[in-house]
C-alpha positions as CSV (number, residue, x, y, z in Angstrom):
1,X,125.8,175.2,181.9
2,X,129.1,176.6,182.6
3,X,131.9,176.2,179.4
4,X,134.1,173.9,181.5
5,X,131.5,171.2,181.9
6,X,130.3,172.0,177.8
7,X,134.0,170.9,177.2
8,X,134.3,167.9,179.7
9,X,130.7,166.2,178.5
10,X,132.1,165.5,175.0
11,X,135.6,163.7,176.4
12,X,133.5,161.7,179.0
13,X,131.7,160.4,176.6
14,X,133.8,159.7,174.3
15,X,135.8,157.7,177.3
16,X,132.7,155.8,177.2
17,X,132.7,154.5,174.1
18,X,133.7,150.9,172.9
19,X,136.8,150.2,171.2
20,X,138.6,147.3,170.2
21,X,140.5,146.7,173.1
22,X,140.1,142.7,172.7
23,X,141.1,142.4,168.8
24,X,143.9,140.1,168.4
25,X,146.7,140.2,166.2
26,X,146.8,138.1,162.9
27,X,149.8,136.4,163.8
28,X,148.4,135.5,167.1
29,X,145.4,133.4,165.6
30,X,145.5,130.0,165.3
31,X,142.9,127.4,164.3
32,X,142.4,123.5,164.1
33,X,141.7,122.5,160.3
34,X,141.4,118.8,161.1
35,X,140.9,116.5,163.8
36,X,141.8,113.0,163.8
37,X,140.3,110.9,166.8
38,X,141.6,107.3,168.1
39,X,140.4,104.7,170.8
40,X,142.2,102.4,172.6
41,X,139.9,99.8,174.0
42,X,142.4,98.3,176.4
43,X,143.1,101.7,177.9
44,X,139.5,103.0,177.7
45,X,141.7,106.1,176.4
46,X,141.0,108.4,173.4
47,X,143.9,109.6,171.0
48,X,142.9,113.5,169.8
49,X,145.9,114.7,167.2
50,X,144.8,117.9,165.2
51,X,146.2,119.9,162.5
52,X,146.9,123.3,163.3
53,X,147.6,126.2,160.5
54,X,149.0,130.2,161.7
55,X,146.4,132.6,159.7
56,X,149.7,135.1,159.1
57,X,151.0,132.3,157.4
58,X,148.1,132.5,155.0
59,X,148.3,136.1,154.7
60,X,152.0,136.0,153.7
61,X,150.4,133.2,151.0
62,X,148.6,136.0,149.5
63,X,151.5,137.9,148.2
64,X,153.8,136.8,145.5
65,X,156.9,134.2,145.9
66,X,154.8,132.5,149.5
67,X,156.5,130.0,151.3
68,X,155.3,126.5,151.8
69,X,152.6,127.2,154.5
70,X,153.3,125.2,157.9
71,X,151.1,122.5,159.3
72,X,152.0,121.6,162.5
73,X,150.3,118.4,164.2
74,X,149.2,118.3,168.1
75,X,148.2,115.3,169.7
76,X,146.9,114.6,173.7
77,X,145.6,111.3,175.1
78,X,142.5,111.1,177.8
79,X,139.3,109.3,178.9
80,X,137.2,111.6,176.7
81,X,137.6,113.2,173.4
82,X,137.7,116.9,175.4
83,X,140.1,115.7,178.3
84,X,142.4,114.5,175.7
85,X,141.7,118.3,173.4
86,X,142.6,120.3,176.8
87,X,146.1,117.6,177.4
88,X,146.9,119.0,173.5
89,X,146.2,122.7,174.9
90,X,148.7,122.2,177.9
91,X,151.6,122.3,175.3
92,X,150.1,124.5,173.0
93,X,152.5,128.0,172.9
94,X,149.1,130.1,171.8
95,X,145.2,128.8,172.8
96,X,143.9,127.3,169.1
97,X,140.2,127.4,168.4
98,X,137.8,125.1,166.8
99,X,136.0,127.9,164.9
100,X,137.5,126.6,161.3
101,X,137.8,122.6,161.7
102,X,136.5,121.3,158.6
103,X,137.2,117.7,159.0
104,X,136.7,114.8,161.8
105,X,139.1,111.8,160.7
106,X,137.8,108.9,162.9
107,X,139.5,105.1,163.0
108,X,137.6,101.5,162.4
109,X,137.8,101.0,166.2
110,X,136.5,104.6,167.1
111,X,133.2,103.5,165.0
112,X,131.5,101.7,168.3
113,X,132.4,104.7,170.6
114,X,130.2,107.2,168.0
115,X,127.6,108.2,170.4
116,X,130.8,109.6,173.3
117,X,132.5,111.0,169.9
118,X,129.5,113.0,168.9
119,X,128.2,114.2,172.4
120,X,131.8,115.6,172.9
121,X,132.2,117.2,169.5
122,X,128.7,118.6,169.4
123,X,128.9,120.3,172.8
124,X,131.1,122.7,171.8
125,X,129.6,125.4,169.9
126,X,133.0,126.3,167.5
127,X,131.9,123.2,165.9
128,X,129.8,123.1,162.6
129,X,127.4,120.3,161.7
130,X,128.2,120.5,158.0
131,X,132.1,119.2,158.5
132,X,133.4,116.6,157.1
133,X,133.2,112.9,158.6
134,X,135.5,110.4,157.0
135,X,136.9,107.2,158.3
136,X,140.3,105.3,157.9
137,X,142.4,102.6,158.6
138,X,145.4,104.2,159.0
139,X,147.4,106.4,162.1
140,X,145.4,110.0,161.7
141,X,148.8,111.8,161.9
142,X,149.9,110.0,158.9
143,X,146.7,111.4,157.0
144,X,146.4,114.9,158.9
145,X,150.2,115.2,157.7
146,X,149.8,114.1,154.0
147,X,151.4,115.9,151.3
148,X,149.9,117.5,148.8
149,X,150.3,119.1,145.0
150,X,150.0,122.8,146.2
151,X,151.2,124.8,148.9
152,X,148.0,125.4,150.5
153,X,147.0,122.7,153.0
154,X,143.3,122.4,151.8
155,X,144.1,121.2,148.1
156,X,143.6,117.8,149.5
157,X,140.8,115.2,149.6
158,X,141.1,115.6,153.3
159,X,138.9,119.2,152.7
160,X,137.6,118.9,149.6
161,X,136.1,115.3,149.4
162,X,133.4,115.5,147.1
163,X,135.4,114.7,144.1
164,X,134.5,114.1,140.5
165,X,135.5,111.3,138.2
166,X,137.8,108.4,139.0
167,X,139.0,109.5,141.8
168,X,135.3,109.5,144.0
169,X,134.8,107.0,146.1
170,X,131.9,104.4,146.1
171,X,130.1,106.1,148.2
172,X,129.6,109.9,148.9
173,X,131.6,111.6,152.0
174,X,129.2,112.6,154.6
175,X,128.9,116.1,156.5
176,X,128.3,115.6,160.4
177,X,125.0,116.2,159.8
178,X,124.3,113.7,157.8
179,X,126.1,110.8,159.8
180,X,124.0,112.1,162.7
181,X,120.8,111.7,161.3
182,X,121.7,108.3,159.9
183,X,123.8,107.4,162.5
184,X,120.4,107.4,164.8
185,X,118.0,105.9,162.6
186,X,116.3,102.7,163.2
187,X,116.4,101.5,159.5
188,X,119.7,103.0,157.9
189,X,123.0,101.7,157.0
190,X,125.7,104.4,157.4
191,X,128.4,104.2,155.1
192,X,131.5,106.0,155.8
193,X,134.3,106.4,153.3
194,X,137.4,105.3,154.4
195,X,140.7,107.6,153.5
196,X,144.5,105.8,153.4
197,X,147.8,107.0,151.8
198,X,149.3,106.2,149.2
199,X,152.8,106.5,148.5
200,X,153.1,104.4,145.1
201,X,151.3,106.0,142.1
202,X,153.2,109.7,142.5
203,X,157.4,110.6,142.6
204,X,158.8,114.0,142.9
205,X,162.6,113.6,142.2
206,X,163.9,110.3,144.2
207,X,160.8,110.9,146.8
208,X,157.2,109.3,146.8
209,X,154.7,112.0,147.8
210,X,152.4,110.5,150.6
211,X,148.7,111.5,148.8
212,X,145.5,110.6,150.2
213,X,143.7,108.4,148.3
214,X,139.5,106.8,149.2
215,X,139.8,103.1,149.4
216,X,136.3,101.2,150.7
217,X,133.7,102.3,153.3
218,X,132.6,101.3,157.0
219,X,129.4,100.1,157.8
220,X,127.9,101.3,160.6
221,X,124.1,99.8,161.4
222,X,122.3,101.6,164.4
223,X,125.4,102.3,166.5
224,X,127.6,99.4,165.8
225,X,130.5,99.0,163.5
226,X,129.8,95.8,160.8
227,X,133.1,96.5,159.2
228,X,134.9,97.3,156.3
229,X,134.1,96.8,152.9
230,X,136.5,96.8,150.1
231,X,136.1,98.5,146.5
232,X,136.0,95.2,145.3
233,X,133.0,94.3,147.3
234,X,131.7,97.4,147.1
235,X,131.3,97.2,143.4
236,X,127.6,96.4,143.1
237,X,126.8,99.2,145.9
238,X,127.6,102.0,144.0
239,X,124.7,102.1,141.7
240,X,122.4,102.4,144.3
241,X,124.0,103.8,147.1
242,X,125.7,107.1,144.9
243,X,126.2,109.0,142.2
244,X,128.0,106.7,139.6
245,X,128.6,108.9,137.3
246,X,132.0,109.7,135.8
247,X,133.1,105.9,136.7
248,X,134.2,103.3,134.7
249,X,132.3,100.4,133.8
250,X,134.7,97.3,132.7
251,X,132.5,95.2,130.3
252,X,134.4,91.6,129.5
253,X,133.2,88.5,127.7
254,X,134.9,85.0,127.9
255,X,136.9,86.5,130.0
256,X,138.1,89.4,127.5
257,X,138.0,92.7,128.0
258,X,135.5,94.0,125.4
259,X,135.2,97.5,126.7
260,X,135.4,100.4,128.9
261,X,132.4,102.2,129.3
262,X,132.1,105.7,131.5
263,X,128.8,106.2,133.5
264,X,127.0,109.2,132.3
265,X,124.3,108.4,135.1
266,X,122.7,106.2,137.0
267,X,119.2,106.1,138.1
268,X,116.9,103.3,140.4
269,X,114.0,102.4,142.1
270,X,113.7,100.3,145.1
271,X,110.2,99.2,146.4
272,X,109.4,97.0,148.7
273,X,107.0,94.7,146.9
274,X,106.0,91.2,148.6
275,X,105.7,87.9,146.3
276,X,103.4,85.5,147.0
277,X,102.2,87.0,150.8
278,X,106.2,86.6,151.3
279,X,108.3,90.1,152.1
280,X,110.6,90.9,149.2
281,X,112.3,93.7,146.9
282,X,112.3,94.7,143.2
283,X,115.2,97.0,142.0
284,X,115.3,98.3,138.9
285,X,118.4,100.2,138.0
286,X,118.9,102.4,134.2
287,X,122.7,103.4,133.6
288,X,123.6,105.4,130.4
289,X,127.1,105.3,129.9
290,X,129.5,105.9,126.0
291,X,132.1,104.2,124.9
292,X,135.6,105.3,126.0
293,X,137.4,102.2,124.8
294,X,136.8,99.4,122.5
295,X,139.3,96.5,122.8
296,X,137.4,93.7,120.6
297,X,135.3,93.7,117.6
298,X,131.6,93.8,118.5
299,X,128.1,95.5,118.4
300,X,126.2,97.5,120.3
301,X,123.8,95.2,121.0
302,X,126.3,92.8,122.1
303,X,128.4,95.8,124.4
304,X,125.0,96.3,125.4
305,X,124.0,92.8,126.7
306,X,127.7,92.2,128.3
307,X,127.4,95.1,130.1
308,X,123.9,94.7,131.7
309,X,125.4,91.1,132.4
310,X,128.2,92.4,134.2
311,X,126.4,95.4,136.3
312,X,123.5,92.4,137.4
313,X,126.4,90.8,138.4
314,X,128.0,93.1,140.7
315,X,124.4,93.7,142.2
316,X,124.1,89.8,142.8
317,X,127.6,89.7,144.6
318,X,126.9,92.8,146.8
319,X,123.4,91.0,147.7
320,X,125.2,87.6,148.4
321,X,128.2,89.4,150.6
322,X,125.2,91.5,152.6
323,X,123.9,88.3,153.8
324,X,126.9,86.8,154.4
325,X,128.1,89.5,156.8
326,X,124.7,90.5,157.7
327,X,125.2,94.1,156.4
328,X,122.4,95.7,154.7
329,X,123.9,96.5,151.3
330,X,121.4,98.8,149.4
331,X,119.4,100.5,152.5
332,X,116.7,98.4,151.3
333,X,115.2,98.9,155.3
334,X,114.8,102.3,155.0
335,X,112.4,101.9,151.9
336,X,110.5,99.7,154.2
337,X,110.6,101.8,157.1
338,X,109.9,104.8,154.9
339,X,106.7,104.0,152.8
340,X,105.2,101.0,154.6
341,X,105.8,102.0,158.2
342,X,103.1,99.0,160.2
343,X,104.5,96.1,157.9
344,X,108.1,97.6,158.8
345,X,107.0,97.5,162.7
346,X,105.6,93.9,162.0
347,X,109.1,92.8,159.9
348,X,111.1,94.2,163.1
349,X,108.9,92.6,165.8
350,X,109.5,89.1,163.7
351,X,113.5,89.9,163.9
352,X,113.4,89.6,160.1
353,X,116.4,90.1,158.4
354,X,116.3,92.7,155.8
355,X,119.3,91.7,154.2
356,X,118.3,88.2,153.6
357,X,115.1,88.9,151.6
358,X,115.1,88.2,147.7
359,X,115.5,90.7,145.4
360,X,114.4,91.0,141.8
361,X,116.9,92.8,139.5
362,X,116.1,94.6,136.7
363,X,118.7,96.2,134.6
364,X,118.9,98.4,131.7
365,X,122.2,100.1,130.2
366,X,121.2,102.9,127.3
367,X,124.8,103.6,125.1
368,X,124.1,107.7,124.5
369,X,127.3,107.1,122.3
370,X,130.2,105.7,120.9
371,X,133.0,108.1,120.9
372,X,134.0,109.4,117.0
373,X,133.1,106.4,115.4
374,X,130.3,103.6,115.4
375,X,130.6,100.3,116.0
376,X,129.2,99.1,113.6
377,X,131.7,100.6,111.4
378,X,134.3,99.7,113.6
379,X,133.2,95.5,112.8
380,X,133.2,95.4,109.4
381,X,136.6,97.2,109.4
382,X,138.2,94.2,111.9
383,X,136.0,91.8,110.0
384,X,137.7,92.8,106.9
385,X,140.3,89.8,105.1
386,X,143.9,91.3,105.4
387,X,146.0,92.0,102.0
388,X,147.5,89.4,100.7
């Protein structure tokens, strides 16, 4: 082979190679974080606003002294979720991406348009099926445009929703996922948790901070929106439809506030178990919880009895309002339809009413302890005659 083609070979090939002539520059990159998705019934139209974030903005984050990173909000209208996405992209100075949204914010009147939500989200394949779903009540650009305590965007209940302690809501926030597989079932009752603002409980000089806050749930029931239901009435739904724990338990008597209690856990069992050839339920529920305060003299078995008293009676209000509205409170259904499959295929073909079956409560509360001293010691110091 003659040296001029032993010299060309290399540099051809090497002309052949790949390179990274499609990379694109940090500061070009842009991504959706959120989504917040509307309906207008009148209009048939859907309301699409997303949060979008500049990844050199995070870089710049990284170093010391960052500036407050930039959200900026986008919004399009259209007859589908993706017509109204691509009126948002019209505007948009440089193409976002979907490949980072971490959370779908959906109204109460989006609920009964679900199944046109989902097929339009889960066509595209930038989006994830472990997401966040969470509903609300409010406008989503008021909650997409919350503030928060830190400069990062994502130190918010908005993308970090499984909290701990008082602050959890009722009910656990559901990944995509999740609401999908409940959303199509024949015997479940979705709960979504809804998120609001609140612009009371926090100031920062002569400002209140807008902070997200979880405030009740919407029922969904296979595909149709039964409503929204309140902490209040949500009360006796918690200890069987989520992890209690790190909650507080008010425990009165005659009207008094005895105690405060803090759930350590909470554990049930709900069968289906028929009474006399008659379909019915039997839940049994065991909560340990301690003392974390003790506002009137009393015992443990007395703190003890109040508060089984006052948990049975947050389960018998929750049963009462499921009946009332016709909501299926505790999922009981889905134990049917779960472990007794033919009688739950003879209930349905009855049009029975899962929600307005009796239930047999059984509840036990277990004190693992009292805090640094014991009650009893505690009642014969208040029983004790003051000095003269």
């Amino acid at each position: 082979m003659p040296t001029t083609m032993k010299l060309l070979l290399p540099l051809v090939a090497c002309a052949l190679l790949a390179a990274c002539w499609d990379v694109t520059p940090i500061q070009e990159s842009n991504y959706f974080t959120s989504m917040g998705v509307d309906y207008d019934a009148a209009n048939k139209r859907y309301t699409v606003q997303a949060a979008l974030i500049n990844m050199a903005d995070v870089a710049k984050m990284e170093g010391a002294g960052g500036s407050r990173m930039k959200t900026f909000i986008g919004s399009g209208q259209g007859p589908t979720v993706h017509l109204a996405l691509n009126e948002m992209y019209r505007s948009s100075q440089l193409a976002p991406t979907l490949d980072h949204l971490m959370t779908i914010i959906v109204t109460e009147r989006t609920l009964g348009h679900m199944d046109e939500v989902l097929d339009g989200i889960n066509r595209s394949r930038a989006v994830r099926y472990n997401i966040n779903l969470i509903g609300t009540t409010e406008n989503p650009e008021k909650i997409l445009s919350s503030d928060r305590l830190f400069e990062s965007p994502l130190y918010s209940f908005l993308y970090q929703p499984v909290t701990r302690g008082p602050g959890k809501p009722y009910v656990a926030p559901m990944s995509l996922q999740a609401f999908v597989r409940e959303y199509h079932s024949e015997a479940s009752t979705t709960l979504l948790p809804n998120l609001r603002i609140n612009d009371r409980s926090w100031i920062q000089g002569d400002q209140h901070p807008r902070f997200l806050m979880y405030d009740g749930a919407f029922a969904v029931e296979r595909g149709m929106d039964k409503g929204y239901l309140s902490n209040e009435q949500m009360r006796g739904m918690r200890w069987v439809r989520s992890d209690a724990s790190r909650t507080f338990l008010k425990v009165s008597g005659n009207s008094e506030v005895l105690a405060v209690l803090v759930v350590k856990k909470n554990t049930f069992k709900l069968r289906y178990a028929p009474r006399g050839g008659k379909p019915a339920f039997h839940l049994r529920l065991t909560v340990n919880a301690y003392v974390h305060e003790m506002l009137k003299q009393t015992t443990d078995e007395e703190l003890i009895r109040e508060a089984e008293r006052s948990i049975r009676k947050d389960l018998e209000e929750a049963i009462a309002l499921g009946r009332a509205r016709g909501i299926d409170m505790f999922n009981a259904e889905e134990a049917v339809y779960r472990w007794h499959l033919t009688e739950w295929r003879k209930l349905r073909a009855q049009r029975v009413a899962f929600e307005r079956l009796p239930f047999e409560l059984r509840v036990k509360v277990k004190l693992v302890h009292t805090g640094k001293l014991k009650l009893r010691e505690q009642h014969k110091q208040w029983t004790k005659k003051p000095l003269e």
